[in-house]
C-alpha positions as CSV (number, residue, x, y, z in Angstrom):
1,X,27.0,-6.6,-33.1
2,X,30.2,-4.8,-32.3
3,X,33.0,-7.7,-33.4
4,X,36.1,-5.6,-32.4
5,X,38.2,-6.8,-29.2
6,X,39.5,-3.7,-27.6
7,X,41.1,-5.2,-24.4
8,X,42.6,-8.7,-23.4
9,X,43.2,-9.4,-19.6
10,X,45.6,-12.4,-18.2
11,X,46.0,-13.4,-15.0
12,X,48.9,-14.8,-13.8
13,X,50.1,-16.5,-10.8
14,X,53.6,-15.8,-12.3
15,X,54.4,-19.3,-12.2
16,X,56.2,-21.0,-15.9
17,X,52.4,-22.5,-16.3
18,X,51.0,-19.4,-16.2
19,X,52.8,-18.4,-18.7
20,X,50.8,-19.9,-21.4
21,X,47.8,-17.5,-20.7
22,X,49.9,-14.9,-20.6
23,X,51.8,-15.4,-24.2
24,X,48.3,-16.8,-25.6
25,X,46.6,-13.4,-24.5
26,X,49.8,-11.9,-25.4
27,X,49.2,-13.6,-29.0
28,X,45.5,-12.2,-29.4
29,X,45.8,-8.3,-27.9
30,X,48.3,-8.5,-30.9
31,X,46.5,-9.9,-33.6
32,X,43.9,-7.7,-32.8
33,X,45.4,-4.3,-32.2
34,X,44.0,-4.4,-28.3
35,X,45.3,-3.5,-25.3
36,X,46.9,-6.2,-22.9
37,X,46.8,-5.9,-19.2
38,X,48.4,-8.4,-16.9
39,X,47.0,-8.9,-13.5
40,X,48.7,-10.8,-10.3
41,X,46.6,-10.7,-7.7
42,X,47.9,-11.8,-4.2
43,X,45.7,-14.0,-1.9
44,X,43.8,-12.8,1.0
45,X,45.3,-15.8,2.9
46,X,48.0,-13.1,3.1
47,X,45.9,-11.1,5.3
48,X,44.9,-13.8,7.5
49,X,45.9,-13.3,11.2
50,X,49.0,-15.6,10.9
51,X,50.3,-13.1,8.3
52,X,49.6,-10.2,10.0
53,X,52.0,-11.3,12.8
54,X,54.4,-11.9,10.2
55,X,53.9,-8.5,8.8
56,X,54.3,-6.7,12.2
57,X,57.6,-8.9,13.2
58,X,59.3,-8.8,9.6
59,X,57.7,-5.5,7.3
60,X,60.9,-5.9,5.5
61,X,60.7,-9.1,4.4
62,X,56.6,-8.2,3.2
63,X,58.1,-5.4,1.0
64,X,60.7,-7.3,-0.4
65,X,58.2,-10.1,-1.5
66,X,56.0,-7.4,-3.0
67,X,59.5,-5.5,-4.8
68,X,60.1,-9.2,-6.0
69,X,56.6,-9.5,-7.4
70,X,56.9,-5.8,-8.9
71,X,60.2,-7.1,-10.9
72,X,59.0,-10.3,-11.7
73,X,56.0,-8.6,-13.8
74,X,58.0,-6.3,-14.9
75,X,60.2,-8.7,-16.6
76,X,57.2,-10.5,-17.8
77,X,56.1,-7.1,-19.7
78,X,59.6,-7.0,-21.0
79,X,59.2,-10.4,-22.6
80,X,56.3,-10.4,-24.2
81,X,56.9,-7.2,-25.6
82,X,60.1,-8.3,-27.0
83,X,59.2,-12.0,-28.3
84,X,56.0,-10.7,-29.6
85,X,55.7,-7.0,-30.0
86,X,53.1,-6.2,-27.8
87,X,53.6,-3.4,-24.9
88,X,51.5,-4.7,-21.8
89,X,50.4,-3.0,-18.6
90,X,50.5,-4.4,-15.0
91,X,49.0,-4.9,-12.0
92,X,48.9,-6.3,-8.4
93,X,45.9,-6.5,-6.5
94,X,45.4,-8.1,-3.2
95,X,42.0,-10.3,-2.5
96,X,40.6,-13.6,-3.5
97,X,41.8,-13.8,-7.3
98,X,38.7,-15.1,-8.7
99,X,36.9,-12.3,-7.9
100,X,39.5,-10.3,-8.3
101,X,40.4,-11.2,-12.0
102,X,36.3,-10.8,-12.7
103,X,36.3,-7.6,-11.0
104,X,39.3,-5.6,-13.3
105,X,37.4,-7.4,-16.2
106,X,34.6,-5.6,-15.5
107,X,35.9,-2.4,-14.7
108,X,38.5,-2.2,-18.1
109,X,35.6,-4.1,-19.6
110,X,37.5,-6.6,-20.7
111,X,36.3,-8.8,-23.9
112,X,38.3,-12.1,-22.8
113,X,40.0,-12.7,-19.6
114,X,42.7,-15.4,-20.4
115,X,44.0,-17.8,-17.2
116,X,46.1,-20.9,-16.8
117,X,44.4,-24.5,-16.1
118,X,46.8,-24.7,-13.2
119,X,49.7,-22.7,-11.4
120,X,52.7,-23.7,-9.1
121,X,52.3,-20.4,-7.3
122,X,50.4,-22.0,-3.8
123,X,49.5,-18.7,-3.0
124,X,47.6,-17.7,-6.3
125,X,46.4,-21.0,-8.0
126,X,44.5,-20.7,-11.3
127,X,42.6,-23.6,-11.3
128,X,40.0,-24.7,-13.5
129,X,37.2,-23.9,-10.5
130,X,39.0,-20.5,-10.8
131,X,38.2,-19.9,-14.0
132,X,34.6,-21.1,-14.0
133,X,33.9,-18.7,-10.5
134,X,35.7,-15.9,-13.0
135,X,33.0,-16.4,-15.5
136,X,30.3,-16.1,-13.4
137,X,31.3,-13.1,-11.6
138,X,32.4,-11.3,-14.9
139,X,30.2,-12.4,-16.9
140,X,33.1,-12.3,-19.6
141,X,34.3,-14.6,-22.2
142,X,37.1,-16.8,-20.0
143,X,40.1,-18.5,-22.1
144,X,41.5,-21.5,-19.8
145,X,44.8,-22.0,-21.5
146,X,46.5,-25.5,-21.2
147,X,49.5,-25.2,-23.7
148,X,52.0,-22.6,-24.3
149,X,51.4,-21.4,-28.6
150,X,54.9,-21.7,-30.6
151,X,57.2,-18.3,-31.0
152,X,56.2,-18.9,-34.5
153,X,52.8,-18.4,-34.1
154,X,53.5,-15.2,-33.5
155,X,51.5,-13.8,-36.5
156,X,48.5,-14.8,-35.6
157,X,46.6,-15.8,-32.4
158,X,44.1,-18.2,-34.2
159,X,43.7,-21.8,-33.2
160,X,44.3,-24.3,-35.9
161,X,41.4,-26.3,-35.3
162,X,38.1,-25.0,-32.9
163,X,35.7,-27.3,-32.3
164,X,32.1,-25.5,-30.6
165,X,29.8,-27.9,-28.6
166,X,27.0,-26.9,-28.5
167,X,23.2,-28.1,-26.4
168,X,21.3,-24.8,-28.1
169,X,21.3,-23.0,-25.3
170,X,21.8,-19.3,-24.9
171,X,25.5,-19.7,-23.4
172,X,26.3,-22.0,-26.3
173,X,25.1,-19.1,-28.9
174,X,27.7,-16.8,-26.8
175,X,29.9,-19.1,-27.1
176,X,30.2,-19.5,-30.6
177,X,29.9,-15.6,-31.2
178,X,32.7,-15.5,-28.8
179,X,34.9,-17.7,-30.6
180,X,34.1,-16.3,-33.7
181,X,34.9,-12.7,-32.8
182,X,38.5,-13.8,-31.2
183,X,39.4,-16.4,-34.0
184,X,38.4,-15.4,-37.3
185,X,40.6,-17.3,-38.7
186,X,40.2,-20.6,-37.4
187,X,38.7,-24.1,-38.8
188,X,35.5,-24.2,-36.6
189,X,33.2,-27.0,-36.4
190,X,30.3,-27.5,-34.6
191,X,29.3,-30.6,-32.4
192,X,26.2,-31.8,-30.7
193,X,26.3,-34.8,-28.6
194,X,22.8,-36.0,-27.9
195,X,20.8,-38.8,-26.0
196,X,17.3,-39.6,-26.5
197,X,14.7,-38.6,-24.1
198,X,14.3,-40.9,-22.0
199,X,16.6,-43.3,-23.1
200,X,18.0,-45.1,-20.3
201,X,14.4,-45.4,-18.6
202,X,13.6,-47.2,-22.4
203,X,16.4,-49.6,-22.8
204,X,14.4,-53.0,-21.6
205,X,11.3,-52.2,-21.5
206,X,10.8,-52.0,-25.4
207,X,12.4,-54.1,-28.4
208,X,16.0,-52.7,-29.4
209,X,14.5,-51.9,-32.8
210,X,11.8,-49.5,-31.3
211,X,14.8,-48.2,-29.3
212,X,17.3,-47.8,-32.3
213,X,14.1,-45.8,-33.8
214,X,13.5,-43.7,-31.3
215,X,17.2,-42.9,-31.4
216,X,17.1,-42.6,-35.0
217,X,14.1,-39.7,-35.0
218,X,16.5,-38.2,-31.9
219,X,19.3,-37.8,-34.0
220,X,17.5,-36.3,-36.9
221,X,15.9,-33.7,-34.6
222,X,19.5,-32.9,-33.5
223,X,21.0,-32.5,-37.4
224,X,18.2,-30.1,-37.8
225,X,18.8,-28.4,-34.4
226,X,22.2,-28.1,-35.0
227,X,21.4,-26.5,-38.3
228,X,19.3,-23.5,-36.8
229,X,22.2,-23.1,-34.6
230,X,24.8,-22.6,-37.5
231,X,22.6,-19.7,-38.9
232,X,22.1,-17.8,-35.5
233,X,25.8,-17.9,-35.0
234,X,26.4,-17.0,-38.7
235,X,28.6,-20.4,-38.9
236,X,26.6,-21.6,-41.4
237,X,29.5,-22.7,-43.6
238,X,31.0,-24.7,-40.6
239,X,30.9,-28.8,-40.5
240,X,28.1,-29.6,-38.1
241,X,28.8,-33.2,-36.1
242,X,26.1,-35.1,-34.3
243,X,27.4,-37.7,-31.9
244,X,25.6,-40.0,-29.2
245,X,26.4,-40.7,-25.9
246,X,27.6,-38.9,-22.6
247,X,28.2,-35.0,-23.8
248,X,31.2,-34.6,-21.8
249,X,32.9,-38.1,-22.9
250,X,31.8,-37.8,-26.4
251,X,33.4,-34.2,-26.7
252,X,36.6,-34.7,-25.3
253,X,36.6,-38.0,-27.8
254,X,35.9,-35.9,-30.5
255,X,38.8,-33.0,-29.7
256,X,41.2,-35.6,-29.7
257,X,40.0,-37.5,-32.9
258,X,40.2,-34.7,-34.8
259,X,43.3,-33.1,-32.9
260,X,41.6,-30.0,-31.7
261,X,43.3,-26.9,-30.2
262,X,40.8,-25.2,-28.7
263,X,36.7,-25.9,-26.9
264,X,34.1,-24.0,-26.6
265,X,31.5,-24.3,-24.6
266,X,29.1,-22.5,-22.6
267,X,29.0,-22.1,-19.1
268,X,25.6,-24.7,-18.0
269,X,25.4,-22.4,-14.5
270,X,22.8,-23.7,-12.2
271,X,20.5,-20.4,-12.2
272,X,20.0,-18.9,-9.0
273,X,22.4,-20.5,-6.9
274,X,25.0,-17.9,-6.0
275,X,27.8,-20.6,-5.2
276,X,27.2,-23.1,-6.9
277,X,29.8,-24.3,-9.5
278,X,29.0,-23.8,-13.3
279,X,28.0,-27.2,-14.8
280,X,29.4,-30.4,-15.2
281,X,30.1,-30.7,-19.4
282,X,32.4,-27.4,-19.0
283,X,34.3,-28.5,-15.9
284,X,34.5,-31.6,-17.0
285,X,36.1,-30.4,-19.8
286,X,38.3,-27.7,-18.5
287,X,39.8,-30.6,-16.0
288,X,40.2,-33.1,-18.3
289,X,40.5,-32.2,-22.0
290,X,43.6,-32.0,-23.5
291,X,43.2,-28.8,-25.7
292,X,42.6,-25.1,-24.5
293,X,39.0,-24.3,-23.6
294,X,36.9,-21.1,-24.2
295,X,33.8,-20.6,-22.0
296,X,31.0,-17.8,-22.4
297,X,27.9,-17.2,-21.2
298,X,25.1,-14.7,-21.9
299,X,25.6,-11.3,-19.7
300,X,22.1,-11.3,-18.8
């Protein structure tokens, strides 16, 4: 498997949040010698009919928005490449931005697109939805970035400490590759939060000793699971955690007990459903976790 990243996309909204994806991607293209592109894209709400009357009274006032836009990107380029080293293209693109943002990952073939949990731009917000309707048009590794890395991480674009979750699926293998590839140099462990089949249909009808068993022989099947796992992903040195209860409670519990930077997960999408969002663990935990969170999924 090829391992080295050529090209790192942000997206940005241009908005002071935002600008934790961008110094983050900013921060990796370094560390790995790629090529950084920053992409604003403007919102078709911009096209609506409302702003076409705009646009017909006041075509001045449209062009000075865009010039304003143009300068403010420019300036962004500017500082990246000075606190960081890093030269950077740019581009504006007009259209919904989450398929947008998937579509100039796929045509620069991007191998992470990084975005912001949240903007203050109304007009282009990177929300957390965004990012999961970004990974299943792109089909691309998708870096949701919650806090802006220290100056003085500048050396390096690796996360401290990277914890994977993990259910064994496919997406969850990607995952970990994914992380693995963009990090080398991170402390990864590997978590599994489980619940025994059946559980809650159990709890009742049998003794709480033939439940604590059952749970016991669930558990076990989960260290050994979680085992196979480490080897497929070649993380077999990496501290494997089993935990029990809710998977998206559990892991967030976890993160912040062991104070991690970074999650990865994969993406859970509902097959076949073109609209549907991906699944609940990985919005869960890209609404609600504290730490910056990596998603992946297989590109099949």
């Amino acid at each position: 498997m090829d391992t080295k990243i050529r090209t790192v996309l942000a997206a940005t909204d241009l908005s002071r949040p935002a600008f934790a994806a961008v110094r983050r991607a900013a921060l990796i293209a370094g560390a790995h010698g790629a090529t950084l592109e920053l992409l604003h894209v403007i919102s078709e709400s911009m096209r609506s009919a409302a702003w076409q009357d705009f646009r017909a009274a006041f075509a001045t006032v449209e062009a000075d928005i865009r010039a304003g836009v143009d300068e403010s990107l420019d300036a962004l380029v500017g500082q990246i490449e000075s606190e960081i080293g890093v030269r950077a293209r740019a581009l504006t693109v007009d259209g919904k931005p989450f398929a947008e943002i998937a579509a100039r990952g796929e045509a620069i073939e991007a191998d992470v697109i990084v975005v912001g949990a949240h903007g203050e731009n109304l007009l282009t917000p990177l929300l957390g939805t965004t990012a999961h309707r970004v990974l299943r048009y792109a089909r691309k590794p998708v870096l949701v970035v919650k806090h802006t890395p220290p100056l003085e991480q500048t050396l390096t674009s690796d996360y401290k400490h990277v914890v994977v979750a993990t259910d064994f699926s496919e997406d969850s293998r990607q995952a970990a590759r994914s992380a693995r590839r963009l990090f080398p140099r991170s402390s990864i462990t590997l978590l599994h939060v489980f619940q025994a089949p059946f559980e809650s249909k159990l709890a009742g009808r049998i003794t709480d000793e033939a439940l604590m068993q059952h749970r016991q022989r669930a558990f076990e099947e989960a260290h050994r699971e979680l085992e196979f796992f480490s080897n497929a992903v070649e993380l077999s040195a990496a501290p494997r955690v089993v935990r029990h209860g809710l998977p998206a409670l559990r892991i967030r519990e976890y993160a912040a007990e062991t104070s991690a930077d970074l999650l990865v997960v994969g993406s859970e999408e509902v097959p076949r459903l073109q609209n549907a969002l991906l699944g609940s663990v990985s919005l869960d935990l890209v609404t609600q976790a504290n730490c910056d969170v990596l998603l992946a999924r297989t590109s099949g």
